[in-house]
N, C-alpha and C positions, 0 to 999 in steps of 0.2 A: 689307893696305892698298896702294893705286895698283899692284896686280898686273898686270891688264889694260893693255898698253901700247898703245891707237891709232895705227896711222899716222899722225893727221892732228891729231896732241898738241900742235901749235904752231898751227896752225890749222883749224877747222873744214871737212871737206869737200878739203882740200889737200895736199900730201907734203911732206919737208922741204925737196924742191927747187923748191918751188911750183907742182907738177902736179896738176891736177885729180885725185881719186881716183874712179874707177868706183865707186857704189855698194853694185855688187854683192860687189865685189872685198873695199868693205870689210865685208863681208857676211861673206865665205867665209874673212877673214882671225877675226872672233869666232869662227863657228864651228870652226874648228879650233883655237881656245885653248880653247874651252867644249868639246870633249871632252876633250880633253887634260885640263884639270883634272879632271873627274867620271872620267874613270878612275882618276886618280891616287887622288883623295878617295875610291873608292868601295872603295878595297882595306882602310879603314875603317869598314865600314858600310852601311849603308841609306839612300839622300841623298832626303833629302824635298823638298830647295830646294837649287837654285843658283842665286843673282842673282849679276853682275855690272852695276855701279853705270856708267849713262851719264852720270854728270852733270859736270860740268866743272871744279867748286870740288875746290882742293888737297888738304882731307882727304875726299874721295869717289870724283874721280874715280879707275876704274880699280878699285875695291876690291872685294871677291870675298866674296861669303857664303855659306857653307853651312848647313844646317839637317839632322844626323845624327835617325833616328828614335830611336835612344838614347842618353843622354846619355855612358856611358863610349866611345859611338863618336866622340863628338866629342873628348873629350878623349886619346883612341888617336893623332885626326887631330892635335888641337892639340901632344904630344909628339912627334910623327913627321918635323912640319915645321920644328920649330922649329931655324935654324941649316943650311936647305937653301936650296938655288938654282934658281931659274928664271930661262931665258932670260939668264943671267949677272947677274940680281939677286936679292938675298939676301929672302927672302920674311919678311916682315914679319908673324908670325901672333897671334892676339889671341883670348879671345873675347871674346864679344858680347854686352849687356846688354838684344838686340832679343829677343825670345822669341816675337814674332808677328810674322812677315815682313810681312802684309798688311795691319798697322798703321802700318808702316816705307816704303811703299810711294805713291807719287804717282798718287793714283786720277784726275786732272789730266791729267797724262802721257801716263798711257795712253787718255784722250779725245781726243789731241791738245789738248787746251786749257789746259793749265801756263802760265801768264804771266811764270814766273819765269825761265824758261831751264832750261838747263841748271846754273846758280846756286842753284838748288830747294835746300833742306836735308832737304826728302824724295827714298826713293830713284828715280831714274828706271831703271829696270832696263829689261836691253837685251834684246830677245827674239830666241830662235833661230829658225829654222825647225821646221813639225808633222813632218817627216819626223825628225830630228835628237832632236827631242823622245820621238818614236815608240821611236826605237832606244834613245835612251840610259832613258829612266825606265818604259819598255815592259817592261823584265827583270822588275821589281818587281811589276807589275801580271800578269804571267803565273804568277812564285811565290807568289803571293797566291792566284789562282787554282788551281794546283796544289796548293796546302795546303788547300783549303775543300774540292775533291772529296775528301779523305782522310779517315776515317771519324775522327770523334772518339774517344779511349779510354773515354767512355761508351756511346759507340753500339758499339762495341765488343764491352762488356760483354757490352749487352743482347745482342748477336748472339751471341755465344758462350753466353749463358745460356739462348736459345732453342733452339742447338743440342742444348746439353744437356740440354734436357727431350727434344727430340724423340726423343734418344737411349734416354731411359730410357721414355721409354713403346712405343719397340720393344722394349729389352729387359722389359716388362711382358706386351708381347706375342706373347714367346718368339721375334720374329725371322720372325714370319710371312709380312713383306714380301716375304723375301729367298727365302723356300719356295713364292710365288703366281709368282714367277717375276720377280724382280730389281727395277727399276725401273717395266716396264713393266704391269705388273697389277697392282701395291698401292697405298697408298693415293699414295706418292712418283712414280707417276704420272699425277698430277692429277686424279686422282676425285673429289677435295674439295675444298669450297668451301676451305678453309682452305690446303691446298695451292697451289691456284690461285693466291691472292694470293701467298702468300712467293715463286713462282719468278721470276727476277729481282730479285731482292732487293727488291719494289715493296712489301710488307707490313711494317712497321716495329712500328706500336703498333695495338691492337684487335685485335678480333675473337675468334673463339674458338677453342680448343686443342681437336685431334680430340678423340672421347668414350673414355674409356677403356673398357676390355673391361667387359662386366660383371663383379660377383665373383661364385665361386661358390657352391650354396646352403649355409648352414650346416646340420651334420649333426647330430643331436637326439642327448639325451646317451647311451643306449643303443650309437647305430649308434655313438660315440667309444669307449667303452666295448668294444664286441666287437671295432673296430679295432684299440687296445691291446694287447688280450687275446692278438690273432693275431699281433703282432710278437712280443708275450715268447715265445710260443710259438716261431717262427720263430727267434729266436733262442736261445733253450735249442736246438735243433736242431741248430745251426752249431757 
């Protein structure tokens, strides 16, 4: 509650010595309290939202809300703060009964068109600058990104399951690849359609698994029989 201390707290637009305030100045003065909090806030968490409340009435103005993407990150923030200091006042932490920001929000406001003032009892929240915005909630959006390109532990799976076969159906084929002369005359040098696709990882799901070797012909019960015959022999010998 009333976090946010404006310069121009006694009146709108002016200092406490009754100096015009530059615009920008009090621009550059939010912005450097709105990072300053989201780093603080963010040593709990993943921050979905940070408003700070422009509106002028006593219990609003100045008030600060965050919106953690998990709820025990919010309550990490809410014990962390409780009983600390900013800017030599004692921060006043709460939560919040709002559960959708964008419902809590003067859609008004941000038309320029709110008739009520700054007296609104919805929130007027005070906007940063895109560069500001960029840096601070841009972290978020690039681990996000970093975790989508990482293969899921199903796709995983299958990938290691495919190695697998491919494995065994060299050793089916007693390793012949490695004997036509390594990678680049067998089938692991792209002679196959099926090949073709997997290099580069670009083949996932479909298609077909090279053909296995023929098997050999089965030998009629005689020719099993004299075979037999010649190992006992063979071995009474030994």
């Amino acid at each position: 509650m009333n976090m946010y201390q404006r310069p121009d707290m006694i009146t709108p637009g002016v200092d406490a010595q009754g100096q015009p305030i530059d615009p920008r100045k009090m621009q550059e003065h939010f912005e450097d309290f709105y990072e300053d909090i989201f780093e603080e806030l963010s040593k709990f968490g993943e921050i979905e939202t940070l408003n700070v409340c422009d509106n002028l009435s006593d219990h609003m103005i100045g008030n600060v809300y965050v919106q953690f993407r998990e709820e025990d990150q919010a309550a990490a923030a809410h014990t962390a703060l409780q009983g600390r200091f900013y800017s030599g006042r004692l921060i006043i932490v709460d939560f919040s009964p709002v559960t959708d920001f964008r419902e809590a929000t003067c859609r008004q406001y941000e038309e320029n068109t709110c008739t009520r003032g700054g007296h609104c009892n919805f929130m007027h929240v005070k906007q940063i600058g895109k560069d500001l915005r960029k840096k601070l909630f841009g972290r978020y959006r690039r681990s996000q990104r970093g975790r989508s390109r990482s293969p899921s532990p199903q796709h995983r799976r299958e990938r290691r399951d495919r190695d697998d076969y491919r494995g065994r159906e060299d050793f089916r084929r007693g390793g012949d690849d490695f004997r036509r002369g390594g990678g680049g005359g067998g089938r692991r040098g792209g002679s196959s359609r099926y090949d073709r696709q997997d290099d580069g990882g670009r083949r996932r799901y479909g298609g077909s698994p090279p053909r296995r070797a023929r098997s050999p012909v089965r030998e009629n019960s005689e020719e099993r029989r004299a075979k037999i015959e010649q190992w006992n022999r063979e071995k009474e010998a030994k």
